[in-house]
C-alpha positions in Angstrom: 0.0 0.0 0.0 1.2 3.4 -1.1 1.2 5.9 2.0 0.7 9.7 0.9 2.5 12.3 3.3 0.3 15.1 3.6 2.1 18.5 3.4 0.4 21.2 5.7 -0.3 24.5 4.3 2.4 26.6 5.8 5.3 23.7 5.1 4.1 24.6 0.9 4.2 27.8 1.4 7.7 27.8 3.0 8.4 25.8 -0.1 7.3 27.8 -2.7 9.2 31.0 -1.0 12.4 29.0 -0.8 12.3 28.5 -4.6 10.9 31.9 -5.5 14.2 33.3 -3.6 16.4 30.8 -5.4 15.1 32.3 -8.9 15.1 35.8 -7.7 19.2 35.8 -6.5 20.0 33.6 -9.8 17.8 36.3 -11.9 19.6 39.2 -10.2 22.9 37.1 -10.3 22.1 36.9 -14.1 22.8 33.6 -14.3 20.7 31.7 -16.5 18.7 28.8 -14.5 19.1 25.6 -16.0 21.2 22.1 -15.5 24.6 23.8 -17.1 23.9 27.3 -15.4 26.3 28.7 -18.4 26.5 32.0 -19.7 26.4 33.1 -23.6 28.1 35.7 -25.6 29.1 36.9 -28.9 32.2 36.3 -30.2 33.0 38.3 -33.3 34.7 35.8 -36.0 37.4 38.8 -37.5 39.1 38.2 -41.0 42.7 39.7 -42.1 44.0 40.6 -45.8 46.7 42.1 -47.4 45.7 44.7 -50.3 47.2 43.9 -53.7 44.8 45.1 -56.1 40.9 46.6 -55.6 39.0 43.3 -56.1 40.9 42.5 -52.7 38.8 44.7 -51.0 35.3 43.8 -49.9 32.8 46.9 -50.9 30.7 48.5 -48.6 27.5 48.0 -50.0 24.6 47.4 -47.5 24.1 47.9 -44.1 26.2 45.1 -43.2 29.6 45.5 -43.2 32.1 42.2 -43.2 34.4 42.5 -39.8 37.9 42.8 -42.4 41.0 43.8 -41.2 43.6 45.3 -43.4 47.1 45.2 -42.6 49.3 45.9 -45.6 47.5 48.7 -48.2 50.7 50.5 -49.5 48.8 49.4 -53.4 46.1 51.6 -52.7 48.2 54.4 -53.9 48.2 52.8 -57.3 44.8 52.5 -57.4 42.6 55.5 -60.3 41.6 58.6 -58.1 38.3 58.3 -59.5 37.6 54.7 -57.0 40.3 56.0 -54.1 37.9 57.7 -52.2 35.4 54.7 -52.4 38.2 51.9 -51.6 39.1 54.4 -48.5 36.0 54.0 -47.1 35.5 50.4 -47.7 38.8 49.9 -46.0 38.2 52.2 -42.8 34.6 51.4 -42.4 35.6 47.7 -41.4 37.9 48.9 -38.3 35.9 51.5 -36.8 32.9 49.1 -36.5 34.9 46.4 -35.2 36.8 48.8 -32.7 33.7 50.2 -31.2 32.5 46.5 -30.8 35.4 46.3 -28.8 35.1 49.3 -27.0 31.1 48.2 -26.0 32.7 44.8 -24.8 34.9 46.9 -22.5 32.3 49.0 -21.2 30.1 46.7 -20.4 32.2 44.3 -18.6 33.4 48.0 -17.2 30.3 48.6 -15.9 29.7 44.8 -14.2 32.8 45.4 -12.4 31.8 48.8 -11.6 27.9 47.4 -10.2 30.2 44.7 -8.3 31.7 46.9 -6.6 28.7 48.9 -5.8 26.9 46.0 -4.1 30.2 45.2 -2.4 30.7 41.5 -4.0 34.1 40.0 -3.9 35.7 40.6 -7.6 37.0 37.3 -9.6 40.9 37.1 -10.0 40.1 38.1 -13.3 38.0 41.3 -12.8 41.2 43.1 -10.6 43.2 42.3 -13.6 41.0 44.2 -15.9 40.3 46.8 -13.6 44.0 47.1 -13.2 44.7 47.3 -16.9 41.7 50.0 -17.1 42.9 52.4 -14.6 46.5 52.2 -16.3 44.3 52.5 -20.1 42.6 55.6 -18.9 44.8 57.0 -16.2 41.8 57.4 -13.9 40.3 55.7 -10.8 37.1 57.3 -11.3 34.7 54.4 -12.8 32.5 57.4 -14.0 35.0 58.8 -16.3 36.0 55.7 -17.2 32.9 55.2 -18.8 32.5 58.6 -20.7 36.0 58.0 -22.1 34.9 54.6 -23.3 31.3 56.2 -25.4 32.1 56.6 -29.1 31.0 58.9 -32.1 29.5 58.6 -35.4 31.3 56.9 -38.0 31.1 60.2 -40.6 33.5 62.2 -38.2 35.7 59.2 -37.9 35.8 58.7 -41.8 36.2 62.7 -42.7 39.1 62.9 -40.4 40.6 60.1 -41.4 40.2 61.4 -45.1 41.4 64.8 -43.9 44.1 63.7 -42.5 45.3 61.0 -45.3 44.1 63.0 -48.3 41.9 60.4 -48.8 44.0 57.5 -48.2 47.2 58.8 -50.6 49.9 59.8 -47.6 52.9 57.5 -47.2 51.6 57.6 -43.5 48.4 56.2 -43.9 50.2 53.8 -47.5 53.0 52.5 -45.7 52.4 52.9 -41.8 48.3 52.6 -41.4 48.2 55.8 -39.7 45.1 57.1 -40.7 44.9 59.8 -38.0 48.1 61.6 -38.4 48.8 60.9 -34.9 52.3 61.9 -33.6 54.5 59.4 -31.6 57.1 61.1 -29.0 58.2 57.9 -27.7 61.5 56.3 -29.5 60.2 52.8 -28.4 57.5 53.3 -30.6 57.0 51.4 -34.0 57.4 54.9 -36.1 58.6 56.9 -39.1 60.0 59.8 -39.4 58.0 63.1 -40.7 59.7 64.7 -44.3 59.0 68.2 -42.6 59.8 69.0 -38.5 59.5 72.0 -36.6 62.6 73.9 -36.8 65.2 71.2 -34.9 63.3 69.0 -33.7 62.3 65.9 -35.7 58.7 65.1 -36.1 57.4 61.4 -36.1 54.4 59.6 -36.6 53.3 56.4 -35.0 53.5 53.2 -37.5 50.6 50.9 -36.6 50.2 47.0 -38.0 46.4 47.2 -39.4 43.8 50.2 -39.9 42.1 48.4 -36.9 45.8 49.8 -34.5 45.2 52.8 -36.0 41.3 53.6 -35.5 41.6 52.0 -32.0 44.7 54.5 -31.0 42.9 57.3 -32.5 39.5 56.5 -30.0 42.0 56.1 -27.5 43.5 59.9 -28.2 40.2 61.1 -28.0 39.4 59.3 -24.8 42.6 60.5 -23.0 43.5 64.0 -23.8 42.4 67.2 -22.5 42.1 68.9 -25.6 38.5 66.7 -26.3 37.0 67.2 -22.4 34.9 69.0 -24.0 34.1 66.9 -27.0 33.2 64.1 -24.9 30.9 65.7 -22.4 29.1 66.8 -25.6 29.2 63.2 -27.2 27.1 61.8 -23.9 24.3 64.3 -25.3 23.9 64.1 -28.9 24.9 62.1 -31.6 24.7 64.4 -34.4 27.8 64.7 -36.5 27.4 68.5 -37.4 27.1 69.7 -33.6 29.6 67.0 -32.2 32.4 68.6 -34.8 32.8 72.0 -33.3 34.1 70.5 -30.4 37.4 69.3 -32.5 39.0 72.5 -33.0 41.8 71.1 -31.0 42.1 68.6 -33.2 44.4 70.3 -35.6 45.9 74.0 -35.4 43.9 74.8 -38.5 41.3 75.2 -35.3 38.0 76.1 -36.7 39.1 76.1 -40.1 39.5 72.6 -39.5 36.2 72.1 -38.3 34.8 73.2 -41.2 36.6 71.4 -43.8 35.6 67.9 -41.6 32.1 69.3 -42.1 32.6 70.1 -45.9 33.4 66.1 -46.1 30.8 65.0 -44.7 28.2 66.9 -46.4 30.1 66.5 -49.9 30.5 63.0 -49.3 27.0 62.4 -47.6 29.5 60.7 -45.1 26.2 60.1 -42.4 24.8 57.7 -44.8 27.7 55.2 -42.9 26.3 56.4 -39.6 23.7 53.4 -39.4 26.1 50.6 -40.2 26.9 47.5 -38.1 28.8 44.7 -38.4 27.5 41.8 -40.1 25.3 39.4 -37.9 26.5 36.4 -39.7 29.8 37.1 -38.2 29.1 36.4 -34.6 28.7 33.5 -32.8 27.4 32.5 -29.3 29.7 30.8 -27.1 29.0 29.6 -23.7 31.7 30.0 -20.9 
């Protein structure tokens, strides 16, 4: 014969609170409930070439732009004016979308750490070493300007300074060093050439990087880091509009606002905002579980 415990009322309710609790910490935890209790992210699957001819770059033709990396582009020099400026593009478009991936990654795990240590939990092994590695990034304690350094910008002021600055992809800085920035190095440690003109006696240099990617995550990094864009920054964390956001560059370049305006010029001759709404291409990611 089968006996049948009988459960009182108040022993199911303490049940059902038990396991209400249980969900609530794993749901605050963010931990998914389940037998594997596993995480997912997104990986980003990134491809490398080498420029040889035009064919070897991939055109930027939808909203979905292929995560390609180019390392050597010195034949883009070669290439007719008349399909530069489009092969510039193509080629810089790929590593700013794939370096402000990289920046959201950061701030987000950023802002974990940061909600950690709100709530006073212990931090993994692995969180002090990135939060070590961040305060030495950004030369700041201060998890709140952390985070503004790490926002980013539209894509058209990325790509008009980068054509500014490169004539549109034809300086032996940008063909032979990917700088596409014109970004100075005063570090003799540096991977760097040397400028044809200088300032008086002393030698001017600019950094050499491996890939446009070195080069467009350096230049966010410049604007994260140096005083000259405080103000560029505070602005960025209220608008995203291209035209406003550019009148905070005037530090950018001694050309000042003369500068400013030839960035806007670009963009409006080049309808530049059109690769505002881009993303990287979803087919490109996959979930892993950790």
């Amino acid at each position: 014969m089968v006996r049948i415990h009988k459960i009182s009322l108040q022993s199911a309710i303490k049940i059902i609170f038990v396991i209400v609790a249980v969900i609530t910490v794993l749901i605050i935890l963010n931990i998914p409930i389940g037998d594997k209790m596993k995480k997912e992210q997104n990986l980003l699957l990134i491809k490398y070439r080498n420029v040889q001819n035009p064919s070897d770059i991939e055109p930027v033709d939808s909203r979905y732009v292929i995560p390609l990396i180019y390392e050597k582009i010195e034949e883009i020099g070669r290439f007719d004016s008349e399909i530069r400026k489009e092969k510039f593009i193509d080629v810089l478009l790929p590593a700013i979308l794939v370096t402000k991936y990289e920046i959201f990654k950061e701030n987000k795990r950023t802002i974990d750490i940061w909600g950690k240590l709100k709530s006073h939990y212990d931090l993994t092994e692995s969180d002090s070493l990135f939060m070590d590695k961040l305060f030495q990034k950004y030369e700041t304690k201060n998890f709140a300007e952390i985070n503004q350094k790490q926002q980013v910008h539209p894509n058209s002021i990325v790509l008009a300074q980068a054509a500014l600055e490169t004539g549109w992809g034809t300086s032996r800085f940008f063909l032979q060093g990917n700088n596409a920035f014109g970004i100075w190095s005063f570090n003799k440690q540096e991977n760097r050439m040397e400028s044809l003109s200088s300032r008086g006696d002393i030698k001017i240099y600019l950094k050499r990087y491996d890939s446009t990617m070195e080069s467009v995550s350096d230049y966010f990094l410049t604007m994260a880091k140096s005083w000259a864009f405080d103000q560029f920054r505070k602005r960025r964390e209220a608008t995203e509009n291209a035209y406003e956001l550019i009148w905070y560059l005037n530090k950018y370049s001694e050309l000042r606002n003369d500068y400013v305006k030839k960035i806007g010029e670009l963009i409006i001759q080049n309808q530049l905002t059109r690769y505002d709404t881009c993303e990287l291409h979803p087919d490109f990611y996959i979930k892993v579980k950790y």
